[in-house]
C-alpha positions as CSV (number, residue, x, y, z in Angstrom):
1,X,103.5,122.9,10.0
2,X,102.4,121.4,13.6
3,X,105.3,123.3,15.0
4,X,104.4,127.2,13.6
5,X,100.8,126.2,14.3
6,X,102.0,126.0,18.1
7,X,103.7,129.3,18.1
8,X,100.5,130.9,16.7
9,X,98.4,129.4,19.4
10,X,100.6,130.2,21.9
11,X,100.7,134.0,21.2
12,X,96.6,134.1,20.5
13,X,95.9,132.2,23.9
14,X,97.6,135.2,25.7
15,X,93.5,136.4,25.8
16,X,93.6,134.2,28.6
17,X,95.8,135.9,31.2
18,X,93.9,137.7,33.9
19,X,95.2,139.6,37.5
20,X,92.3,139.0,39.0
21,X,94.0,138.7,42.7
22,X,91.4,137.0,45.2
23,X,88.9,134.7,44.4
24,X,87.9,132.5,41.9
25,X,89.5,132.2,38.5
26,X,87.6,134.9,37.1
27,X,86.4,136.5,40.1
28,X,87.5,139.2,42.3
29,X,86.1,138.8,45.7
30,X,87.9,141.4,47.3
31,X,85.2,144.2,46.5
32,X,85.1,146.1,50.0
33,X,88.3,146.9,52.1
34,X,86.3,144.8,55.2
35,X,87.4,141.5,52.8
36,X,91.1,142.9,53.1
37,X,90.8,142.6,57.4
38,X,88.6,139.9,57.4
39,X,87.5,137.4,54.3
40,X,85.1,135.6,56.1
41,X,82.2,138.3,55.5
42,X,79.5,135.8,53.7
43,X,77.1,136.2,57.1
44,X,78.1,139.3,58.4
45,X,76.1,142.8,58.6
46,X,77.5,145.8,56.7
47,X,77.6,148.1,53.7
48,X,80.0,145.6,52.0
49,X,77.3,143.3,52.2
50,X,76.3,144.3,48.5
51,X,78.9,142.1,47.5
52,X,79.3,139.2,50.0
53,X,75.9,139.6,51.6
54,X,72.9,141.4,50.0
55,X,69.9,140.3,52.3
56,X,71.9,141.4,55.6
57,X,72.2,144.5,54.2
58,X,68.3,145.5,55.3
59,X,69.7,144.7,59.0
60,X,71.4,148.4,58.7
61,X,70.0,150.9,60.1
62,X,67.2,153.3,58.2
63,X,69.1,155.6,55.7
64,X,71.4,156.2,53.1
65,X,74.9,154.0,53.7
66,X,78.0,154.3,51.4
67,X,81.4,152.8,51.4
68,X,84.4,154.0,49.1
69,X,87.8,152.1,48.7
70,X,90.8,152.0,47.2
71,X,93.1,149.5,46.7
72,X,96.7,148.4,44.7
73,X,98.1,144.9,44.5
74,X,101.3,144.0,43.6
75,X,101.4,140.3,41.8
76,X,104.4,138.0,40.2
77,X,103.8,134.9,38.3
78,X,106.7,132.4,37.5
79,X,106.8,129.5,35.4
80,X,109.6,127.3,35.4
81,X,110.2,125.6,32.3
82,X,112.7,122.6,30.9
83,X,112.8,121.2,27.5
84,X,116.1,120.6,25.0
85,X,113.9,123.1,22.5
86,X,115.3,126.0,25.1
87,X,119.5,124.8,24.3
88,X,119.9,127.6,22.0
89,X,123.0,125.3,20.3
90,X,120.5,122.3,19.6
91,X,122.6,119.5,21.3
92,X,119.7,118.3,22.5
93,X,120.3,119.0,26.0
94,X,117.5,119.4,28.4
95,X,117.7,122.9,29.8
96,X,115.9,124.8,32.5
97,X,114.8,128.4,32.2
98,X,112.6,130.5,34.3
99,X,110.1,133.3,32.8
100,X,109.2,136.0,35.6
101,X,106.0,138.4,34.8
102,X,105.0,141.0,37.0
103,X,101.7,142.6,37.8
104,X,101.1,146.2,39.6
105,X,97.5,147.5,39.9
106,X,97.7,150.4,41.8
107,X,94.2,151.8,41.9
108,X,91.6,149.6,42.2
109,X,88.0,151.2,43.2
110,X,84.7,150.0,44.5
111,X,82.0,151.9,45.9
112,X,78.7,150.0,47.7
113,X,75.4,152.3,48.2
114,X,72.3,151.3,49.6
115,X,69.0,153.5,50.9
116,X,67.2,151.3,54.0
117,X,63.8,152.3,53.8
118,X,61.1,150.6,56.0
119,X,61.5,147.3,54.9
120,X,63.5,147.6,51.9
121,X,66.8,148.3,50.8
122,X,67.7,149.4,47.5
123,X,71.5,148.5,46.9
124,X,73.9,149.4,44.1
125,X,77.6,148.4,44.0
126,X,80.6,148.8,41.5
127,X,83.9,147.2,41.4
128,X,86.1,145.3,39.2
129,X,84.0,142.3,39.1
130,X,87.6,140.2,37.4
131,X,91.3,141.1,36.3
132,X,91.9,144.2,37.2
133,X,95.3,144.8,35.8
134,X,98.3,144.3,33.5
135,X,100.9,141.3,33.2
136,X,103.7,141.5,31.7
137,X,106.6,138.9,30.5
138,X,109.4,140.9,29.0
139,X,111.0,138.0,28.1
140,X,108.1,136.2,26.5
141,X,108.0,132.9,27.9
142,X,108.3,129.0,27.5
143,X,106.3,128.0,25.1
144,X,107.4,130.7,22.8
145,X,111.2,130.5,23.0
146,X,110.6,126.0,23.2
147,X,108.3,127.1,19.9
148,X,111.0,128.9,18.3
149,X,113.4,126.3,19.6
150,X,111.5,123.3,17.8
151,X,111.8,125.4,14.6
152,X,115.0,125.8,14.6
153,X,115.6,121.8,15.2
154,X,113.2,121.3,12.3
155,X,115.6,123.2,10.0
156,X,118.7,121.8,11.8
157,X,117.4,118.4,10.3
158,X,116.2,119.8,7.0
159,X,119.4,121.6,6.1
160,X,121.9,119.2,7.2
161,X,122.2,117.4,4.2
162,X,122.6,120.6,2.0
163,X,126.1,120.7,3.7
164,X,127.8,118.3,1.2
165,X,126.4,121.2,-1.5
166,X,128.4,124.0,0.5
167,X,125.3,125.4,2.3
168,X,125.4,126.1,6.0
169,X,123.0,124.6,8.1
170,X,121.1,125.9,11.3
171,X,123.2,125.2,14.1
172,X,121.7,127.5,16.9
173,X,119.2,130.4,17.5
174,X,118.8,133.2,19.0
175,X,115.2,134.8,19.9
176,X,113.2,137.4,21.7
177,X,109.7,136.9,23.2
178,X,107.0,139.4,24.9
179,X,103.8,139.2,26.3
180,X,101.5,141.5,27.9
181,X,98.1,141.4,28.8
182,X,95.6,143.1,30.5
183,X,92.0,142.3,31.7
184,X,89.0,144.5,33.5
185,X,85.7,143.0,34.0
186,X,83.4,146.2,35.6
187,X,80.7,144.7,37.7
188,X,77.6,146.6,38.0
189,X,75.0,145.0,40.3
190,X,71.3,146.5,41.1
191,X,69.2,145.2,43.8
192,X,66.6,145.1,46.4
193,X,66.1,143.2,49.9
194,X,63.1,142.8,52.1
195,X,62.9,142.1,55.5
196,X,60.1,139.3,55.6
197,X,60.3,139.4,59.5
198,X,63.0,140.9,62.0
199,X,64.6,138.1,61.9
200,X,64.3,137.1,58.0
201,X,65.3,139.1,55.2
202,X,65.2,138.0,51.3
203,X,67.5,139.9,48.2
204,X,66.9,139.8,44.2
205,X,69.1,141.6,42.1
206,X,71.1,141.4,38.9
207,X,74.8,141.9,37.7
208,X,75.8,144.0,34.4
209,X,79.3,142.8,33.7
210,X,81.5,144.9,30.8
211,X,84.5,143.6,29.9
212,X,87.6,144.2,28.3
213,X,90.6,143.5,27.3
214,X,94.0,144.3,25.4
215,X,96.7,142.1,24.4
216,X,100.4,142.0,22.8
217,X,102.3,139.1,22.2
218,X,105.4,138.9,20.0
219,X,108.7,136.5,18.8
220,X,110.8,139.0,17.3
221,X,114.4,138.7,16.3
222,X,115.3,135.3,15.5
223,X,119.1,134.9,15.0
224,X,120.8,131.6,13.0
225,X,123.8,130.3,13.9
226,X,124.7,133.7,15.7
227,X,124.7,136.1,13.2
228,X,122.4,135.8,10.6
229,X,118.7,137.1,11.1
230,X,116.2,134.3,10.2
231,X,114.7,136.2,7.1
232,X,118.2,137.1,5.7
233,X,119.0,133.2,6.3
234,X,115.9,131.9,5.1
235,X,116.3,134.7,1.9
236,X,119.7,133.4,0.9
237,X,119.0,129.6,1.7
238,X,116.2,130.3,-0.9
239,X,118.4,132.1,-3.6
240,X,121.0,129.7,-3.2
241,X,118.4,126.2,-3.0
242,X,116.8,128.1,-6.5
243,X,119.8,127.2,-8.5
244,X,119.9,123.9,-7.6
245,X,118.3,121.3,-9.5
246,X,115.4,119.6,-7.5
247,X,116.9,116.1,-8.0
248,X,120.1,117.1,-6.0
249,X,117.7,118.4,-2.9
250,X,116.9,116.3,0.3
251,X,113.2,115.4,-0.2
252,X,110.4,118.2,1.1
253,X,113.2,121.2,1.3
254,X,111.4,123.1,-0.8
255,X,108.4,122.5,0.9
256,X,109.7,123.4,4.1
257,X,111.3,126.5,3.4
258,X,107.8,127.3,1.9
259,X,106.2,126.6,5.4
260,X,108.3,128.6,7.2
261,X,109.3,131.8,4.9
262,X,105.6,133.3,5.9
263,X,106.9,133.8,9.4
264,X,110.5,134.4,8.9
265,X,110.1,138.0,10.6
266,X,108.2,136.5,13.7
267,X,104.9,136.3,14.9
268,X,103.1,139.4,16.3
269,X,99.8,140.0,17.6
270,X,98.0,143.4,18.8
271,X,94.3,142.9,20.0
272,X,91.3,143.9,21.7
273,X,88.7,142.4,23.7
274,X,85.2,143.6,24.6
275,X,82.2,142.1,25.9
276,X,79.2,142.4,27.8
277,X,76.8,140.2,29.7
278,X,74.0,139.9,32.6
279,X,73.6,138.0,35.6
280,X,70.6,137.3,38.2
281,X,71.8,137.2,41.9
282,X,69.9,136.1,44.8
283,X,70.1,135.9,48.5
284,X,68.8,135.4,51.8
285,X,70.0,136.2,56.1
286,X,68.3,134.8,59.2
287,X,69.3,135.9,62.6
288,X,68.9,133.5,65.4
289,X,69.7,134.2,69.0
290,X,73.6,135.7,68.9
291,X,74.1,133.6,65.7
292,X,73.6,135.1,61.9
293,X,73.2,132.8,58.8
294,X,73.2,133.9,55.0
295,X,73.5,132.5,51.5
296,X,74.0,133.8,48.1
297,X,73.7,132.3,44.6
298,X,75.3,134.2,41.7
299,X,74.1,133.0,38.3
300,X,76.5,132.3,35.2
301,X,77.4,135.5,33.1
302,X,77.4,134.5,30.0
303,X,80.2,136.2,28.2
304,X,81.5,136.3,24.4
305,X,84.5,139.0,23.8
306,X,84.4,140.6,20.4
307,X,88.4,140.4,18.7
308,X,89.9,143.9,17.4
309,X,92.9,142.1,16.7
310,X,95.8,143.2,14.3
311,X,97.8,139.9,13.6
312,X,101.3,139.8,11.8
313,X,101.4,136.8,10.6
314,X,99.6,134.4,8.0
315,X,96.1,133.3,8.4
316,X,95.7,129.6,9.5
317,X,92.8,127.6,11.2
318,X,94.9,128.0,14.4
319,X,94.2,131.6,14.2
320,X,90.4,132.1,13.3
321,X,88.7,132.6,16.2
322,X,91.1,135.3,17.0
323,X,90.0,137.5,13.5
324,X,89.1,141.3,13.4
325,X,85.2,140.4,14.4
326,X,85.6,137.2,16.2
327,X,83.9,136.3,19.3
328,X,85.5,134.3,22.1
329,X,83.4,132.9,24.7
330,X,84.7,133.6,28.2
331,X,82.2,133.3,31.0
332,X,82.1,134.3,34.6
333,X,81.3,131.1,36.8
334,X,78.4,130.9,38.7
335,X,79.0,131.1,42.4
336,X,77.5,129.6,45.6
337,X,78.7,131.4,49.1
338,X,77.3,130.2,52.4
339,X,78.3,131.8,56.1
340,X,77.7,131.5,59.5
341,X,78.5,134.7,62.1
342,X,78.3,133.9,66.1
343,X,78.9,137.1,67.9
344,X,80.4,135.5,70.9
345,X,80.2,138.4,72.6
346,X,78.0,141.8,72.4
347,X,81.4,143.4,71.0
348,X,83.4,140.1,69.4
349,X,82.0,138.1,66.3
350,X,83.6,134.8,64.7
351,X,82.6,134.4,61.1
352,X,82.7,130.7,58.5
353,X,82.3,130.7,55.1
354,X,82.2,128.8,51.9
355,X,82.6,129.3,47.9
356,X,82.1,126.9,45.4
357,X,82.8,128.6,41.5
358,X,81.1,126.4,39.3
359,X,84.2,126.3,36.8
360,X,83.6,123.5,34.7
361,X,79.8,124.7,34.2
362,X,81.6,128.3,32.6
363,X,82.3,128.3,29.4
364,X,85.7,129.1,27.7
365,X,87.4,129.5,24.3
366,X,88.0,126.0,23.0
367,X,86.0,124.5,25.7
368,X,89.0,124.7,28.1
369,X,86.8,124.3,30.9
370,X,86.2,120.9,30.2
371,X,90.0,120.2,31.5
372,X,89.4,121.0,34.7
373,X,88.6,117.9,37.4
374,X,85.9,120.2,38.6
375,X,85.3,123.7,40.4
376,X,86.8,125.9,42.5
377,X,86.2,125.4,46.3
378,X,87.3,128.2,49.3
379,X,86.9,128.1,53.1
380,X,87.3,131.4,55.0
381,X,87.6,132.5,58.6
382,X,88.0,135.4,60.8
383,X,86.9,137.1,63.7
384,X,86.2,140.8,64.6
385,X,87.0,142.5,67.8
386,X,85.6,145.7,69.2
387,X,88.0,146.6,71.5
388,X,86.3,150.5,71.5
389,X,83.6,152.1,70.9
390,X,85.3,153.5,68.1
391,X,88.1,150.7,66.7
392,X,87.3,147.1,65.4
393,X,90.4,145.0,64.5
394,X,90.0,141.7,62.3
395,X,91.9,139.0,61.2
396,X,91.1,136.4,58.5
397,X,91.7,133.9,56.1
398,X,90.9,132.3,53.2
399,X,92.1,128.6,51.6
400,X,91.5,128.4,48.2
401,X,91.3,125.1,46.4
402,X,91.2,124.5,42.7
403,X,90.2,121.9,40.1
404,X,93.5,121.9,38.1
405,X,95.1,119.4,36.0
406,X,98.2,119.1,33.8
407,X,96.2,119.7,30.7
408,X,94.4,123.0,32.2
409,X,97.7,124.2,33.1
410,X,99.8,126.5,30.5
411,X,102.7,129.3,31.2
412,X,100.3,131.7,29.6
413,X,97.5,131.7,31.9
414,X,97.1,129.7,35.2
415,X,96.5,129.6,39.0
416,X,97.7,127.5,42.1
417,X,96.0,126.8,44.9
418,X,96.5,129.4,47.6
419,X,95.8,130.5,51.0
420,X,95.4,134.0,52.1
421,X,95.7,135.9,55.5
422,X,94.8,139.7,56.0
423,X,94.0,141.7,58.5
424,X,93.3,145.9,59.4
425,X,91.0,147.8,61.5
426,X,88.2,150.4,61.3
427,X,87.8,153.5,63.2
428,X,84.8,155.7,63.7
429,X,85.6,158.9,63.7
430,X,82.2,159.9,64.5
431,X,78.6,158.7,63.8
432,X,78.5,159.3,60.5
433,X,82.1,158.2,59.3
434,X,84.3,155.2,59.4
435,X,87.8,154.9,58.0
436,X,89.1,151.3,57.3
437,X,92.7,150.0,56.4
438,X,93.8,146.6,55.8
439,X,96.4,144.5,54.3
440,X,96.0,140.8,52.5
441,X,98.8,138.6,51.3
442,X,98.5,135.6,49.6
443,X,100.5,132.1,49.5
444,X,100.3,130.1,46.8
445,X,101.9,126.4,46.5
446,X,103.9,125.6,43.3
447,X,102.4,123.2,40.9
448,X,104.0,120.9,38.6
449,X,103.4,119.0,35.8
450,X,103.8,114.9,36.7
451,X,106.4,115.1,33.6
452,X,108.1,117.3,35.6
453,X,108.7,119.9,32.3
454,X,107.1,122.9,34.2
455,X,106.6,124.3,37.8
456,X,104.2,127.4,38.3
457,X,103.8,130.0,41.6
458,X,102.5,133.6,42.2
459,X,102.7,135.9,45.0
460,X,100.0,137.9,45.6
461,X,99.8,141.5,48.2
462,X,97.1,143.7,48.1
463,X,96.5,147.0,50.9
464,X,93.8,148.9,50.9
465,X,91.9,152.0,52.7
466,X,88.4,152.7,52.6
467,X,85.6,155.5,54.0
468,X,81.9,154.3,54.9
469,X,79.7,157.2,55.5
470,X,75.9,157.6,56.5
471,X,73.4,159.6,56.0
């Protein structure tokens, strides 16, 4: 039945849902506390450079530089939805309901090393490269209680005419939904820059990205007319239909009690995720006169997550890609970043830049990439401000802008466009040593659907501290 088949794909496309919490889609950008004060950092010179600039990190000076950080975010995602499936007495009724999920990560680590020798510099960086945390509806959400909802209708119409044979029929429902997910994509990236003059400098260097990922998603508890637990009604509605004589039955009863006894204790799923995949990264910095260019170009990871999946319910097509053994394809999107630093001053800089994810280019279960109107687009700026020898204070922003449509959208996994602002400060506490602290907040618009049958928004805060040491 079309119906169950929706509550089955609902539940399975929970391997969707993500926390990554800056960037892209996939993509966490915020690798380095210095994003946190100030996301503009595609052109500027530092340690965190592995990340957002790899060839201006052979500008440092000769040595060994590190930088550890630490940060938590705190995320909620809301989706309004409206339907007559969600009238629990089936009048028919549209009704409104709103499904709240919540999202705390509070360690999040990177570190960024790289040894400046001569020319070169030899760079190695981890960090949670995507997701990053866990979501969780503990009330399930839309699409499961509407799914639910449409059953119960179904059955409404099927048993209605067994009331002239003393039957009761389905009147109302009852229900409760879950979903949590969790996603972490660990980034490791290896590479090298050369300074081709003292002005010029060139980077090549590749990404190991490891992900995984862990899901549960449930309707549990479905009550009939109140009091009656859908497989004690669905038990006695069979015993009692039995002794009936097929000629006295409303045509396809039989068939649909058939359909839906399979899943008259709910739908459950329990599964795993891991996967693995490489990407080539390259880059290149040019200084001229007080102002500072760079560019990056991060190839597509090409991913395919592995199912250890434990599912409750009946096999169906609906459901085979998410088998024990299963791969689902779930790529990271290549990304192009551009920037532009003018130090307007010997101790003030004012920093541009640009992303474009190529989204539709990056593969997804189902091909739901190929619903998007195109990629993902951000513009960031910021400035720094030396206002000591020993303390910097920034301020930046970022506005995101994504390819979204009505079909791309879903309760279960999605993202509005946003701007962020965040802002901190460094402070050297000697020649060796720098402390940073920041903060970032995010604004996202709400989205809705031109039928008007569901609105979607986030909030987004991350903090963070970090230490940069030399050697």
């Amino acid at each position: 039945m079309k119906i169950i088949k929706m509550a089955c794909l609902a539940l399975v496309a929970s391997a969707s849902i993500g926390t990554a919490h800056a960037g892209g889609m996939l993509t966490n950008t915020n690798q380095n506390i210095a994003f946190l004060r100030n996301p503009a950092r595609e052109a500027a010179i530092g340690i965190d450079g592995i990340y957002s600039n790899p060839a201006g990190v052979a500008f440092l000076g000769q040595g060994t530089h590190m930088s550890l950080n630490w940060q938590a975010a705190f995320q909620t995602r809301t989706v309004y939805t409206s339907s007559p499936l969600l009238d629990h007495t089936l009048s028919g009724d549209m009704k409104t309901k709103r499904y709240k999920g919540n999202a705390q990560v509070p360690f999040i680590p990177s570190v960024q090393v790289a040894h400046n020798m001569g020319k070169w510099s030899f760079q190695f960086g981890f960090a949670i490269s995507g997701g990053g945390g866990k979501c969780e509806f503990d009330k399930g959400l839309g699409s499961f209680e509407s799914t639910v909802g449409g059953l119960a209708m179904l059955m409404k119409e099927k048993t209605k005419p067994l009331g002239v044979l003393g039957i009761p029929g389905v009147q109302s429902y009852d229900m409760e939904g879950y979903m949590q997910g969790s996603q972490y994509y660990f980034g490791f990236t290896l590479g090298a820059a050369y300074k081709v003059t003292e002005n010029l400098s060139v980077y090549g260097g590749v990404r190991a990205l490891y992900g995984t990922a862990t899901y549960e998603a449930s309707i549990s508890d479905i009550i009939i007319n109140g009091n009656q637990h859908l497989n004690h009604y669905i038990d006695n509605l069979s015993a009692t239909v039995s002794q009936i004589p097929p000629s006295m039955l409303p045509p396809g009863t039989a068939e649909s009690l058939a359909a839906v006894s399979g899943y008259k204790y709910g739908v459950n799923l329990k599964s795993d995720q891991t996967g693995f995949g490489l990407a080539p990264i390259i880059g290149v910095d040019y200084k001229l006169g007080t102002f500072n260019f760079a560019g990056k170009y991060e190839f597509r990871t090409r991913m395919r997550m592995k199912n250890k999946s434990n599912l409750e319910t009946p096999m169906m097509p609906a459901l085979a890609s998410y088998v024990d053994g299963t791969k689902v394809r779930e790529d990271s999107p290549a990304l192009l970043a551009l920037g532009a630093q003018w130090s307007v001053k010997p101790n003030m800089r004012l920093n541009l830049g640009y992303h474009h994810f190529y989204d539709k280019q990056s593969k997804k279960a189902d091909d739901k990439q190929e619903l998007l109107s195109g990629g993902t687009n951000e513009y960031l700026g910021g400035f720094e401000w030396d206002t000591t020898d020993r303390v910097t204070v920034s301020l930046g922003a970022q506005v995101t802008r994504y390819g979204l449509t009505d079909e791309y959208m879903s309760d279960i996994s999605f993202v509005t466009n946003s701007w962020s602002l965040g802002f901190g400060c460094k402070y050297k506490v000697n020649d060796n040593v720098t402390l940073q602290a920041a903060y970032l907040k995010t604004f996202y618009d709400k989205y809705k659907t031109a039928n008007g049958m569901n609105e979607f928004t986030r909030t987004n805060d991350v903090i963070g501290v970090g230490c940069d040491i030399e050697f």
